[in-house]
C-alpha positions as CSV (number, residue, x, y, z in Angstrom):
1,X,10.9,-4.8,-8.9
2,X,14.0,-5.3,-6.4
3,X,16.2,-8.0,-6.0
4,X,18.0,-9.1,-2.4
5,X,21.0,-8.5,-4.5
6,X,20.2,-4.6,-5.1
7,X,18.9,-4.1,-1.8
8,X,22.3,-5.3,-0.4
9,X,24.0,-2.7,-2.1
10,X,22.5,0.1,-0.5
11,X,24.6,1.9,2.7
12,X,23.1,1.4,6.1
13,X,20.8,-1.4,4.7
14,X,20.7,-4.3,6.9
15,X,19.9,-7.2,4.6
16,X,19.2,-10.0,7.3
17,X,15.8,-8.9,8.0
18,X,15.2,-9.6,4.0
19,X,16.8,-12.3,3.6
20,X,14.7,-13.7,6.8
21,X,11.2,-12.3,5.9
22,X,11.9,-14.2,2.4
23,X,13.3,-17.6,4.6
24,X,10.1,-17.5,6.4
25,X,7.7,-16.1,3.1
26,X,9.2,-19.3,1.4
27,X,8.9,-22.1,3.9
28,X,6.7,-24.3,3.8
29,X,7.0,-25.9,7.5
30,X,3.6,-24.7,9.2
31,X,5.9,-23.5,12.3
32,X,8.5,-21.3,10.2
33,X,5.9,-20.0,8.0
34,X,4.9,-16.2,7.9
35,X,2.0,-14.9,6.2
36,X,2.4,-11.2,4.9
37,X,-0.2,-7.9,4.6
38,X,-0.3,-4.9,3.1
39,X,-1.2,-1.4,4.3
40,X,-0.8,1.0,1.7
41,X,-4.9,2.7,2.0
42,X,-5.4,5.8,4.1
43,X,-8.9,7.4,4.1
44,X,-8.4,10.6,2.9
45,X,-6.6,9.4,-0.3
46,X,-8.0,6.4,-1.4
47,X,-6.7,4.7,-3.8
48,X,-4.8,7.6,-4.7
49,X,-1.6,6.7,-2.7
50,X,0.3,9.0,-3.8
51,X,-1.4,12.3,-3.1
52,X,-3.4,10.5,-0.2
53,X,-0.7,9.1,1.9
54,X,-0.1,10.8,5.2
55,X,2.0,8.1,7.3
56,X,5.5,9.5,7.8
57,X,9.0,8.0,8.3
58,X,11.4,8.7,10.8
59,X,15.1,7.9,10.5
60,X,16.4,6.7,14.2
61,X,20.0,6.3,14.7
62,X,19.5,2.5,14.1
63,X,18.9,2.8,10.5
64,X,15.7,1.4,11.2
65,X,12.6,3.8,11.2
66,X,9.3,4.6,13.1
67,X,6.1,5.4,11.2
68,X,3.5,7.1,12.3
69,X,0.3,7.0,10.6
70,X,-3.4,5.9,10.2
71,X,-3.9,3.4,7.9
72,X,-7.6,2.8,6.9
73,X,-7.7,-0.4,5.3
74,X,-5.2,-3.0,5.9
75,X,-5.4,-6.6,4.4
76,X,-4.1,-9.7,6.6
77,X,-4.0,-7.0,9.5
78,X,-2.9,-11.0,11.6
79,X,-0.6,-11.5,9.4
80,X,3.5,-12.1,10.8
81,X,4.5,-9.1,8.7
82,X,3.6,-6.6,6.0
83,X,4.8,-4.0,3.4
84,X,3.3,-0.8,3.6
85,X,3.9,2.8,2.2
86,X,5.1,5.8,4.2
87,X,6.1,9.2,3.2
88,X,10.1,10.0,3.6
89,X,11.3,13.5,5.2
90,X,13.7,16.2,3.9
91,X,14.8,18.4,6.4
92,X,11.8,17.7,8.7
93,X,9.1,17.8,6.4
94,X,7.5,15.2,4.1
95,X,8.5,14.8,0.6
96,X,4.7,15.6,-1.4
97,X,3.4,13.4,-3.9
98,X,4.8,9.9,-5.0
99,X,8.7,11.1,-5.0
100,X,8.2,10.6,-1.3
101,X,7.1,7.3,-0.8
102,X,9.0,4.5,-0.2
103,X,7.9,0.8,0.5
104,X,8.8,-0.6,4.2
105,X,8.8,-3.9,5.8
106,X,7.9,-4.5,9.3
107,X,7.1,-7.0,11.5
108,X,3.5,-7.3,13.1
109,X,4.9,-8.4,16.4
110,X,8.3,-7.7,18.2
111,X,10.6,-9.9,20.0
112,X,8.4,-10.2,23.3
113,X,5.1,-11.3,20.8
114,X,3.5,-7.6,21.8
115,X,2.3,-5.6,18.7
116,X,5.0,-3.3,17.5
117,X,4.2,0.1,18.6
118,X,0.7,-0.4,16.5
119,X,-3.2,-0.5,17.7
120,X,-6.1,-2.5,14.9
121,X,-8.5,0.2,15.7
122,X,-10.7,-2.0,14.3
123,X,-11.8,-5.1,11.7
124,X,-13.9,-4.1,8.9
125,X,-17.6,-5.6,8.6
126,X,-16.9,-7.3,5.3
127,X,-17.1,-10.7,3.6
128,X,-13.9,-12.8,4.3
129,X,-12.7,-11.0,7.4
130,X,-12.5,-14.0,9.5
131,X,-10.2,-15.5,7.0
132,X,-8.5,-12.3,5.9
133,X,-8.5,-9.5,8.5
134,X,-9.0,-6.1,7.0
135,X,-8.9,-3.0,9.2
136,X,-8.2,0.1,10.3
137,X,-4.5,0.4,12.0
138,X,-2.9,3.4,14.2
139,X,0.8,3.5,13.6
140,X,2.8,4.7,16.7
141,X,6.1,4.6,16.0
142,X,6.1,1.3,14.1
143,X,9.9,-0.3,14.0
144,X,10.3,-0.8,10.0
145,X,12.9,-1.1,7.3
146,X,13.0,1.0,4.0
147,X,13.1,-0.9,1.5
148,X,14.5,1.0,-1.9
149,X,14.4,4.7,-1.5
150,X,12.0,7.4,-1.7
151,X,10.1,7.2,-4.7
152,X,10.4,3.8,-5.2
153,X,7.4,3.1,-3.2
154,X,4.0,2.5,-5.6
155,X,5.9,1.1,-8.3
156,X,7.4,-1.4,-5.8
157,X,3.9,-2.6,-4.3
158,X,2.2,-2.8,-7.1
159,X,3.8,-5.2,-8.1
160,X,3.4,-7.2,-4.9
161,X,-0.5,-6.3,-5.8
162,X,-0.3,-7.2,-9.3
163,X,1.2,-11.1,-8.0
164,X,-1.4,-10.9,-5.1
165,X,-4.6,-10.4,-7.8
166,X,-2.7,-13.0,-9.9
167,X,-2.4,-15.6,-7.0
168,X,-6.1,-15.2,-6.2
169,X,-7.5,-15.0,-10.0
170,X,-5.6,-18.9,-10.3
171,X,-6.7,-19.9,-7.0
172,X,-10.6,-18.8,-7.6
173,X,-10.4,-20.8,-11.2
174,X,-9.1,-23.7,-9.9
């Protein structure tokens, strides 16, 4: 999919939030550890992300950007951070189908421990919620970083979906 290495090579790119995602992803001291979701679902599309995604991305001055969106089913909605799919602008207006979306990392939680600009609307009624929150999240101006570029976005989490079915196929057998 993407390496630290090409993501370092893009302009305005601020690769220390990577690089300490991965140091955290990758540790396996209980207090340093992270655990990860992924919001990618919105109800009117389904699982067709690419037409159904309606959560936008807005460039601030940081580099950083704010997304603002419903997402309507949201594994590890607990979780320390999560990768999640939002639809790019071009001259104010979304880019349509999957040319526009790009993959983005952000933290659950900001500095102070207070949700970052999110709400959980609510947890879904389904088996395994209590170990693996799954709801329904309103993004309001959610701090995030792009990772890739526009169009890069379902071909870069399904792959984190393809290791994520993997992980859980191994784990179930054994």
């Amino acid at each position: 999919a993407f390496t630290i290495r090409e993501l370092s090579k893009r302009k305005n790119f601020d690769i220390s939030k990577v690089e300490e995602a991965y140091k955290h992803l990758t540790s396996r001291n209980p207090e340093q550890f992270w655990t990860s979701g992924q919001w990618m679902t919105e109800k009117q599309g389904g699982s067709d992300v690419s037409n159904g995604t309606t959560t936008l991305a807005h460039l601030n001055e940081s580099g950083d950007y704010s997304l603002y969106g419903y997402k309507w089913f949201t594994s590890a909605t607990d979780s320390d951070m999560t990768l999640t799919l939002a639809r790019g602008l071009k001259d104010g207006e979304p880019i349509k189908g999957s040319k526009g979306l790009g993959l983005y990392y952000a933290k659950v939680r900001d500095q102070d421990d207070n949700l970052n600009n999110l709400e959980v609307v609510r947890l879904k009624d389904k088996l395994g919620t209590r170990q693996l929150p799954t709801g329904e999240i309103l993004l309001k101006g959610t701090t995030a970083s792009k990772l890739g570029n526009d169009g890069d976005g379902v071909r870069f989490i399904s792959n984190m979906l393809n290791i994520t079915r993997m992980h859980n196929a191994i784990s179930a057998v054994s």
